[in-house]
C-alpha positions as a Markdown table, in Angstrom:
| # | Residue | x | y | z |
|---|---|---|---|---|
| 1 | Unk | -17.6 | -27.0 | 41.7 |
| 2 | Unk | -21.2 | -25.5 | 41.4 |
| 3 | Unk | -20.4 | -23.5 | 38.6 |
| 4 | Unk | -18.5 | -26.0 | 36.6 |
| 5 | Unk | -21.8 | -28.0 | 37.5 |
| 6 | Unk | -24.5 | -25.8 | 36.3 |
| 7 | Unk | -22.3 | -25.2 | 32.6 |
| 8 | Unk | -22.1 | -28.8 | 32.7 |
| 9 | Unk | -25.9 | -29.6 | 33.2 |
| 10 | Unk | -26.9 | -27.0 | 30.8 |
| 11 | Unk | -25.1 | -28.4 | 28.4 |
| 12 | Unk | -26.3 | -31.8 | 28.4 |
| 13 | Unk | -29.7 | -30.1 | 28.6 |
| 14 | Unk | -29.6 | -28.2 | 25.2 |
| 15 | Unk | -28.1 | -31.7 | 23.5 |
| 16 | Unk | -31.2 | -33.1 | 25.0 |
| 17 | Unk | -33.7 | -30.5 | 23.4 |
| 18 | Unk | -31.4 | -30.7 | 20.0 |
| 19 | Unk | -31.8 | -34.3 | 19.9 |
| 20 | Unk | -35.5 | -35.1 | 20.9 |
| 21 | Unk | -37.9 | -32.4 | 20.0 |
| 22 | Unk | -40.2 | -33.3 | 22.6 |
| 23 | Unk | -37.7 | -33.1 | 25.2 |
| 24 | Unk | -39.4 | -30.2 | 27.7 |
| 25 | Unk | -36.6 | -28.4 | 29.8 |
| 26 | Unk | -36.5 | -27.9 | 33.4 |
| 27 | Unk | -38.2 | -24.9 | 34.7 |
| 28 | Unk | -35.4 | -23.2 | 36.3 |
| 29 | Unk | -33.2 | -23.7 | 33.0 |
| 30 | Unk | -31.9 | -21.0 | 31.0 |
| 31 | Unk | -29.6 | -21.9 | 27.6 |
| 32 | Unk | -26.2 | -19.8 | 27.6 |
| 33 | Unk | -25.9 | -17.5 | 25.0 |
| 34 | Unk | -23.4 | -18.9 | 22.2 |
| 35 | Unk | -20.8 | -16.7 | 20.4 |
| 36 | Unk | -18.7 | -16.2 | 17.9 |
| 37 | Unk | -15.7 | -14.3 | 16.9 |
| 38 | Unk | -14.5 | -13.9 | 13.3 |
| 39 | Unk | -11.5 | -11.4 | 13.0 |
| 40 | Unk | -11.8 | -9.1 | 9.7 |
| 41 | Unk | -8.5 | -9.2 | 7.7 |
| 42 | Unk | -8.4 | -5.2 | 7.3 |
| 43 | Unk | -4.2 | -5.4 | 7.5 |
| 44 | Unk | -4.1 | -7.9 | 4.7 |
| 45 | Unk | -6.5 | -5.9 | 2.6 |
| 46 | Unk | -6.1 | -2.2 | 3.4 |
| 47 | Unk | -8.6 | 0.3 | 1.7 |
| 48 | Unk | -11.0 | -2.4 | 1.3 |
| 49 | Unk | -14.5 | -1.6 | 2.9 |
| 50 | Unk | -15.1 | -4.4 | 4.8 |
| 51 | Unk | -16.8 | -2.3 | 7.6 |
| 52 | Unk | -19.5 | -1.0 | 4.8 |
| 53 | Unk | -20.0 | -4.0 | 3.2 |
| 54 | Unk | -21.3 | -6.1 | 6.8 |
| 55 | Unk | -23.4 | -2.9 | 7.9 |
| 56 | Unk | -24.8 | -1.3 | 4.9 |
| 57 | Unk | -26.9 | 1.4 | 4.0 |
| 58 | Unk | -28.5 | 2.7 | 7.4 |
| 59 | Unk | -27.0 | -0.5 | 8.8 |
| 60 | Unk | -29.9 | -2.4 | 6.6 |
| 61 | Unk | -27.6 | -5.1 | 5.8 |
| 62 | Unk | -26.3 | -5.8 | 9.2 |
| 63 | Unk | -30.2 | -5.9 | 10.8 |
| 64 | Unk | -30.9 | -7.8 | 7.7 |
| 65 | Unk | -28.2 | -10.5 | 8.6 |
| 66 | Unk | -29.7 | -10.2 | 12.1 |
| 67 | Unk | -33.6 | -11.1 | 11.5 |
| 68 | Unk | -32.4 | -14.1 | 9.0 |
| 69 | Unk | -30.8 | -15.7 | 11.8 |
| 70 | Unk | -31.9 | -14.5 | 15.1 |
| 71 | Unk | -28.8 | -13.5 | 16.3 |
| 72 | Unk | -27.2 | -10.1 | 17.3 |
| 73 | Unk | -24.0 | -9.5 | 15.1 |
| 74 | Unk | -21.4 | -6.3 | 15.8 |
| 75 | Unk | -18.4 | -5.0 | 14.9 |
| 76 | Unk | -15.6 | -4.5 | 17.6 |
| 77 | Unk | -12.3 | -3.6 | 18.0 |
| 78 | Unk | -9.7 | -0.9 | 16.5 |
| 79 | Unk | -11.2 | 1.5 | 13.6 |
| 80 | Unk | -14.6 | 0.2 | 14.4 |
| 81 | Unk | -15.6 | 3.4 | 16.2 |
| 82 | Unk | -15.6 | 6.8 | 15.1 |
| 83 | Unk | -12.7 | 8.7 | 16.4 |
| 84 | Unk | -14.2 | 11.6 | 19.4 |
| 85 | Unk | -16.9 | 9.3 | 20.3 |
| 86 | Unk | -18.8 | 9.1 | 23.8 |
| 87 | Unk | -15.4 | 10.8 | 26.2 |
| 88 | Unk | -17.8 | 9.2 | 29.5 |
| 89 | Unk | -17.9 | 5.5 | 27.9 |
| 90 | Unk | -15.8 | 3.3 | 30.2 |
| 91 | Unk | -12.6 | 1.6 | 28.6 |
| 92 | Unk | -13.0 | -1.5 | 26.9 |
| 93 | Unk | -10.4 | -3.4 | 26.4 |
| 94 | Unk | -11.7 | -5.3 | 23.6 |
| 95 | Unk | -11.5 | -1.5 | 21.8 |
| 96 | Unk | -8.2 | -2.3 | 21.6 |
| 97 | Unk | -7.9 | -5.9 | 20.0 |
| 98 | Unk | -7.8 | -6.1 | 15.9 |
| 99 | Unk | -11.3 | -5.1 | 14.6 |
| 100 | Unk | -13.8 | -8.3 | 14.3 |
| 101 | Unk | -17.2 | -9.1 | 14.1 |
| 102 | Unk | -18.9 | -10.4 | 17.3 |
| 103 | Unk | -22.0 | -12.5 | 17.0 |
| 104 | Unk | -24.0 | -13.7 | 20.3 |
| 105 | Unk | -27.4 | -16.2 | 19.2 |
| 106 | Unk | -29.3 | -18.5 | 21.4 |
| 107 | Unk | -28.5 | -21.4 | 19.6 |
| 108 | Unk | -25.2 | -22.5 | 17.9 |
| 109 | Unk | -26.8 | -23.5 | 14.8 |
| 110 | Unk | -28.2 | -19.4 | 14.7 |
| 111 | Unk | -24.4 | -18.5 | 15.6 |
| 112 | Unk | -23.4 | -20.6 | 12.7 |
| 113 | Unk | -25.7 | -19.6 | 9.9 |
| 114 | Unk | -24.8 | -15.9 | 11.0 |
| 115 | Unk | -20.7 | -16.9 | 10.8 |
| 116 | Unk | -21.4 | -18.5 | 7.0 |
| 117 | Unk | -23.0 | -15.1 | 5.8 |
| 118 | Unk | -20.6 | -12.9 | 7.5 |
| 119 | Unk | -17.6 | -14.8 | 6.0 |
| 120 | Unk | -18.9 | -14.3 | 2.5 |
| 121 | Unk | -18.5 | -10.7 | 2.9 |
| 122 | Unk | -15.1 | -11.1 | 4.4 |
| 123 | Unk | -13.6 | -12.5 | 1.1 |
| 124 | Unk | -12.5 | -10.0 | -1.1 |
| 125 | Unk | -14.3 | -9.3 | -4.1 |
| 126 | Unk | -13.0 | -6.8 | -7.9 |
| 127 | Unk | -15.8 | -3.9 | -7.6 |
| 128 | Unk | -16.6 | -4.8 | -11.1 |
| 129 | Unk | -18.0 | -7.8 | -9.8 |
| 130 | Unk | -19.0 | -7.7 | -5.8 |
| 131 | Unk | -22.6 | -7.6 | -7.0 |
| 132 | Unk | -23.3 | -7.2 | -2.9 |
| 133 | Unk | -21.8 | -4.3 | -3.0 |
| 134 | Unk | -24.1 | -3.5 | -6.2 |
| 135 | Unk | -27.2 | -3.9 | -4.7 |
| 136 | Unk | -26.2 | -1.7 | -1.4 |
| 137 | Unk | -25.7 | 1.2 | -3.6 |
| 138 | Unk | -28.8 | 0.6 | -5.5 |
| 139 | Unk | -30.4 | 0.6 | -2.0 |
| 140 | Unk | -28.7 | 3.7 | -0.7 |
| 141 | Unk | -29.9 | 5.4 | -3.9 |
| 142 | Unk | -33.6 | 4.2 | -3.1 |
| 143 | Unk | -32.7 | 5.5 | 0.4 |
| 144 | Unk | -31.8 | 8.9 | -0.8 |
| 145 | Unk | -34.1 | 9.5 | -3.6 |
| 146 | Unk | -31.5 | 9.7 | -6.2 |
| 147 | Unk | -32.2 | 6.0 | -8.1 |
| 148 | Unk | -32.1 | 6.5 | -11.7 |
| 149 | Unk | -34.3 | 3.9 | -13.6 |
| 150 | Unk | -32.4 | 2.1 | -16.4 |
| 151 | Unk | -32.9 | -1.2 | -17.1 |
| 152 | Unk | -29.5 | -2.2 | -18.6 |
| 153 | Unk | -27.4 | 0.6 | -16.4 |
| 154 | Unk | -24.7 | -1.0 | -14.1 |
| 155 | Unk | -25.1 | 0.9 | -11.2 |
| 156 | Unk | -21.0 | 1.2 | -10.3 |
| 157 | Unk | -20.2 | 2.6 | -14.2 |
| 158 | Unk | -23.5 | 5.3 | -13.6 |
| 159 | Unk | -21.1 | 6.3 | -10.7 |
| 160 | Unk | -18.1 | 6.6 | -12.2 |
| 161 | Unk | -19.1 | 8.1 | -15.2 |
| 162 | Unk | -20.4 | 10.7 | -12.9 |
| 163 | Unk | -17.1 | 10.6 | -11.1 |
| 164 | Unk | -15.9 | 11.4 | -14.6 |
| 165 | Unk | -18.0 | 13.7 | -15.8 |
| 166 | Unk | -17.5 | 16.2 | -12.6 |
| 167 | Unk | -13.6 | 15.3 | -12.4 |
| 168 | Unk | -12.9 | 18.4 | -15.4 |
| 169 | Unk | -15.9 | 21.0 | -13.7 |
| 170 | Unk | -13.6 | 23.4 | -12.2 |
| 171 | Unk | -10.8 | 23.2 | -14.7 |
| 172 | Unk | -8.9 | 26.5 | -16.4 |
| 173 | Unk | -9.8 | 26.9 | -19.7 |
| 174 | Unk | -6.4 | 27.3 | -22.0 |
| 175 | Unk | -7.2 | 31.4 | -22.2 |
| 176 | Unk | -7.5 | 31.2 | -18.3 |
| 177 | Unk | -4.4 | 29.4 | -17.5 |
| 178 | Unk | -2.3 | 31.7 | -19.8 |
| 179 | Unk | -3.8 | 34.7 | -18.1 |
| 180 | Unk | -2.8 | 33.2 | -14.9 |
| 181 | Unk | 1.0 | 32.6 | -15.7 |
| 182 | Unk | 1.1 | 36.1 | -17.3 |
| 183 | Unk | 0.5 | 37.3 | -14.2 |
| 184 | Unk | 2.8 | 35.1 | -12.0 |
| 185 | Unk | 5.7 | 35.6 | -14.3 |
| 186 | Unk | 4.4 | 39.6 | -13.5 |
| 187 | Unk | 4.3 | 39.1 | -10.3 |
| 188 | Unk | 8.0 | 37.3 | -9.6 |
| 189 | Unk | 9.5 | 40.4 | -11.5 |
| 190 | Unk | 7.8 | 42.6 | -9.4 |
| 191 | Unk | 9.1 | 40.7 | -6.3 |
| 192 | Unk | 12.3 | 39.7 | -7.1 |
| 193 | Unk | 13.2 | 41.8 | -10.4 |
| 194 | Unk | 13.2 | 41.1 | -13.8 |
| 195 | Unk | 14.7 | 38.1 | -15.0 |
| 196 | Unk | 14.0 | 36.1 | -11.5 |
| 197 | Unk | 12.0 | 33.8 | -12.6 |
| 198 | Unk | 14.9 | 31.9 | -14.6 |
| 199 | Unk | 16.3 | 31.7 | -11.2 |
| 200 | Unk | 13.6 | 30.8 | -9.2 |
| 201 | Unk | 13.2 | 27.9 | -11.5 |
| 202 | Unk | 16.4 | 27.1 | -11.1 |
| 203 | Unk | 16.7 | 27.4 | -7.2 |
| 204 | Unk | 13.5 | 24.6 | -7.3 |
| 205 | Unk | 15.6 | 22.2 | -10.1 |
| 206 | Unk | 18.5 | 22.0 | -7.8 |
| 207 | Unk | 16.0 | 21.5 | -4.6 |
| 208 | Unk | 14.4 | 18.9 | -6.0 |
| 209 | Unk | 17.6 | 17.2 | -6.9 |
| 210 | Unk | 18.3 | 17.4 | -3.2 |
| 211 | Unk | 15.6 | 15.4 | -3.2 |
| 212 | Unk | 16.2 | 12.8 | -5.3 |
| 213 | Unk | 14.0 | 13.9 | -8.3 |
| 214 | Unk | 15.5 | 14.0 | -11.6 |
| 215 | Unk | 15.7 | 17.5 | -12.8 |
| 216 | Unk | 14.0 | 17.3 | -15.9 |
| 217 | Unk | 11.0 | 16.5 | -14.1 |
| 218 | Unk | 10.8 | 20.0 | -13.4 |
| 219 | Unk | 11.1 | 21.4 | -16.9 |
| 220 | Unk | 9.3 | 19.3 | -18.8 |
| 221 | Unk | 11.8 | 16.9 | -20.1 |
| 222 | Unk | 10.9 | 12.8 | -18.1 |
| 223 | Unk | 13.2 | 10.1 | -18.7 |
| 224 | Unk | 12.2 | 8.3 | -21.7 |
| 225 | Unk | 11.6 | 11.5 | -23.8 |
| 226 | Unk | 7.6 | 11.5 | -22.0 |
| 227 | Unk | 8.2 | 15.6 | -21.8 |
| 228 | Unk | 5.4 | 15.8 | -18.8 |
| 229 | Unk | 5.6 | 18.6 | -17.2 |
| 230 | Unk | 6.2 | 19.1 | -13.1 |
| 231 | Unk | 4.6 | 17.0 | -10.5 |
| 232 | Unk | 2.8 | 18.1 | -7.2 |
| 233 | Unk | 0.7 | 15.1 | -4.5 |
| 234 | Unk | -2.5 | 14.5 | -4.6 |
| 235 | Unk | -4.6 | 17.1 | -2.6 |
| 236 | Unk | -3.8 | 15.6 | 0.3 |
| 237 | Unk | -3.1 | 11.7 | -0.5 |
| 238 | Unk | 0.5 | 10.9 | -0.3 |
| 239 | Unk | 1.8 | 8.8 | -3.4 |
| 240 | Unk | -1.7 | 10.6 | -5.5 |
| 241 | Unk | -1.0 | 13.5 | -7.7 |
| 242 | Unk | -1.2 | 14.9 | -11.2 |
| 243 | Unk | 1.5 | 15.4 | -13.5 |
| 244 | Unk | 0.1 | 18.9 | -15.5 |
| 245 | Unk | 1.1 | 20.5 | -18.5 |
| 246 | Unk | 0.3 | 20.4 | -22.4 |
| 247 | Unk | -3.5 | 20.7 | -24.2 |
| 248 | Unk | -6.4 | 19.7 | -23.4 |
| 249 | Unk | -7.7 | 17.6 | -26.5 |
| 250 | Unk | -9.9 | 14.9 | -25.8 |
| 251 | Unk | -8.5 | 13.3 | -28.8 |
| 252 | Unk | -5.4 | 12.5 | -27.3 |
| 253 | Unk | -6.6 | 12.5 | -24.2 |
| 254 | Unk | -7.5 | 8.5 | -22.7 |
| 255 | Unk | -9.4 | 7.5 | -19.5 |
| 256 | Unk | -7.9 | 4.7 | -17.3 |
| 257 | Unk | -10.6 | 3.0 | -15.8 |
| 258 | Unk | -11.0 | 0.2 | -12.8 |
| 259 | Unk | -7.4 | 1.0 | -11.4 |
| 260 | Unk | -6.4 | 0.1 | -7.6 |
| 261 | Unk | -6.3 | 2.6 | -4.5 |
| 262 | Unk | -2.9 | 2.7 | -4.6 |
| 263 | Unk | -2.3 | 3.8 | -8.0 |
| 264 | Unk | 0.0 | 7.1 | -8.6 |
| 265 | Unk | 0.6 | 9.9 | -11.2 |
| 266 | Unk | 4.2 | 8.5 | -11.0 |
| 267 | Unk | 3.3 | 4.7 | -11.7 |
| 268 | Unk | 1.3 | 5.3 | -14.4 |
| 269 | Unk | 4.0 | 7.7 | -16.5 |
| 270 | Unk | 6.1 | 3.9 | -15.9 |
| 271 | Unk | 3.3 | 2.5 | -17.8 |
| 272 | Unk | 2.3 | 4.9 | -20.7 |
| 273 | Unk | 5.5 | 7.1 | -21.3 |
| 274 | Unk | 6.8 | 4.0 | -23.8 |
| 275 | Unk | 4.0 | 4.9 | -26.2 |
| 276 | Unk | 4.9 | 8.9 | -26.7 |
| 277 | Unk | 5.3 | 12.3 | -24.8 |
| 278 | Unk | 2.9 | 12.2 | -21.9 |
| 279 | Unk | 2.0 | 15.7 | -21.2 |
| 280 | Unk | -0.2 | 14.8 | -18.2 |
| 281 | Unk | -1.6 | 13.1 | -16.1 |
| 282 | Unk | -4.7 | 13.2 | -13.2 |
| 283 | Unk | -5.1 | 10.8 | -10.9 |
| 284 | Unk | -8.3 | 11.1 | -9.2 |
| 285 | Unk | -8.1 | 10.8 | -5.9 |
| 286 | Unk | -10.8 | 9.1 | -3.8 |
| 287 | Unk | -11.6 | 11.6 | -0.5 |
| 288 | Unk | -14.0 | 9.9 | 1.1 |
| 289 | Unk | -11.9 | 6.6 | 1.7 |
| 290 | Unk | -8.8 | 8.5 | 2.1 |
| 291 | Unk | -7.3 | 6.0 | -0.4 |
| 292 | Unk | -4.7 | 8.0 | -3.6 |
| 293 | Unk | -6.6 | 6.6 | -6.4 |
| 294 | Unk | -10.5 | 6.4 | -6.8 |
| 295 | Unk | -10.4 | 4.1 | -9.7 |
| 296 | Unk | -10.2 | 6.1 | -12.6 |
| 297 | Unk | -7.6 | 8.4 | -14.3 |
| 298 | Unk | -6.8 | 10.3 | -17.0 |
| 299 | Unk | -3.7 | 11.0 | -19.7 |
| 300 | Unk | -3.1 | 13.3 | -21.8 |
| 301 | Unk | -0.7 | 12.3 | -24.8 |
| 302 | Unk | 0.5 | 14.9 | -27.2 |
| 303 | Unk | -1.0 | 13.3 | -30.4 |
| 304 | Unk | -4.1 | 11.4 | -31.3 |
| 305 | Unk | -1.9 | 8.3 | -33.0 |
| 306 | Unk | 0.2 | 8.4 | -29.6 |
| 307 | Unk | -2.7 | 7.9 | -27.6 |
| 308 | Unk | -4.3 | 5.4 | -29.8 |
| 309 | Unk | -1.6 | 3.1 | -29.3 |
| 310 | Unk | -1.5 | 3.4 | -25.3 |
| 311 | Unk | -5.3 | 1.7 | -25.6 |
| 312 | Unk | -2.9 | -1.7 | -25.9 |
| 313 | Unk | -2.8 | -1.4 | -22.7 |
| 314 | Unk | -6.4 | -2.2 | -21.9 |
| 315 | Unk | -6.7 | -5.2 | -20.2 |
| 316 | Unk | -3.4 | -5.0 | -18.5 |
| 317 | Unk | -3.8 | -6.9 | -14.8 |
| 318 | Unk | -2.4 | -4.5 | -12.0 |
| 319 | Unk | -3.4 | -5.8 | -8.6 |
| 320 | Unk | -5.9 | -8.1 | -9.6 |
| 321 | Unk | -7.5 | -6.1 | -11.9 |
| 322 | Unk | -7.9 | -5.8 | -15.1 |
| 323 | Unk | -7.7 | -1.9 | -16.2 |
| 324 | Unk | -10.2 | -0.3 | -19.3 |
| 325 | Unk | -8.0 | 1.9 | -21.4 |
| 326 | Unk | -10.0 | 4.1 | -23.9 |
| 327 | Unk | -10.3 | 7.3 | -25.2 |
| 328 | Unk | -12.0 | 10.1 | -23.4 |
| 329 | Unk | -14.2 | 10.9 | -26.4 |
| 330 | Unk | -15.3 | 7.6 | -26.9 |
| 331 | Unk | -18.6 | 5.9 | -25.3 |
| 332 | Unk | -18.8 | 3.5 | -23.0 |
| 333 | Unk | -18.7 | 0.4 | -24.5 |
């Protein structure tokens, strides 16, 4: 039919003008816009930033990707919206298909060049070394007038030795916290009479059997002798959480560095209880990303020599990665 004739004909048109230079088109023709749809594998990599990485700061990366190859690149589908958007923009059903990357060019060798660069973000990469990633939060610094000149610095460990450094701001000091159980053990006598608070301890020992948790979780005593003391979820990240409970030296004290967004208080206990009495543990939640782990996290053995011997576990390869176990006092290295 005509239109199967005019698809046809433009066709053999744009092979014409690919294959002889000189080739001049007929007035009345128009080449179709070529396209191309590369799906973004968010469910087999959940938490990673796939979305960030494509646009970039201020979206820099995505118009960058965009002039190179004179094509117009988006990202579609589910999650690639912010939730409460436009309530008067029409449905689209392709707002509910798997989230993708859409690029539309004039030619299929722009459409092409665009595909390559888009699926070399689409291949996950350890943070330590997704040196794209690197140079988007160097930009985004520029951006926002925060870029720290420092010739050797790597820009990801200036962030999370900031992460780091601000992670113990608001903590109690040792005088604080015991001013603040004084008065709660004051407080449950007042409430419930002296004496209560041996029950009340009690009463949440056998709930949380009811739960499944072993008891002396609750009063200090972990399987395995690791003494850490209670446990309580992330602020607000299911599976995150603390385990609290014991001083606050930073001589037996170790940071956990480049962990994965899944990692727990409860996984790492597994982990580091073998080498002593684990008397807590914070794992540092990521908030923006909504993910239970930000990378980094902290223990807190009850001796120096104790934590001293955890450090064996540096280097350790949970999820790909290979985890930097040192002591909280000591530099960078």
């Amino acid at each position: 039919d005509k239109e199967k004739y005019a698809t046809r004909r433009g066709e053999l048109i744009e092979n014409l003008i690919e294959i002889c230079p000189g080739f001049t088109p007929p007035p009345d023709f128009k080449p179709a816009r070529k396209t191309r749809k590369i799906f973004i594998p968010v469910a087999d990599h959940p938490g990673y930033n796939f979305f960030g990485l494509i646009i970039g700061p201020r979206g820099n990366t995505q118009k960058k990707m965009q002039r190179e190859t004179n094509t117009n690149i988006a990202i579609r589908g589910r999650g690639s919206s912010k939730p409460g958007g436009d309530p008067n923009k029409p449905y689209d059903p392709v707002d509910d298909e798997p989230m993708h990357v859409m690029i539309t060019g004039d030619t299929q060798r722009e459409v092409d060049a665009a595909a390559k660069m888009v699926r070399e973000l689409l291949v996950p990469v350890d943070e330590d070394n997704n040196e794209h990633k690197k140079r988007q939060l160097k930009e985004l610094a520029e951006i926002n007038g925060t870029l720290r000149v420092d010739a050797g610095a790597n820009f990801l460990d200036l962030r999370a030795k900031e992460d780091e450094e601000n992670s113990t701001m608001y903590r109690l000091s040792d005088d604080v916290k015991a001013k603040a159980a004084a008065q709660y053990a004051k407080d449950v006598e007042l409430m419930h009479g002296p004496g209560a608070g041996g029950q009340l301890d009690n009463a949440y020992s056998d709930f949380l059997s009811e739960l499944g948790v072993d008891k002396s979780m609750a009063r200090g005593g972990a399987p395995g002798g690791s003494g850490v003391v209670g446990a309580r979820s992330g602020l607000g990240f299911q599976g995150g959480g603390s385990f609290r409970g014991g001083s606050d030296e930073d001589g037996a004290k170790l940071y956990v560095g480049h962990l994965p967004p899944t990692m727990t208080a409860e996984q790492m206990l597994e982990m580091f209880k073998p080498f002593g009495r684990v008397l807590q543990i914070d794992v540092i939640p990521d908030r923006e990303r909504q993910l239970a782990c930000k990378g980094f996290a902290f223990v807190q053995f009850s001796t120096p020599e104790e934590a001293v011997a955890a450090k064996a576990l540096s280097g350790t390869v949970i999820e790909g990665k290979s985890i930097d176990v040192r002591l909280k006092a000591e530099p960078r290295a």
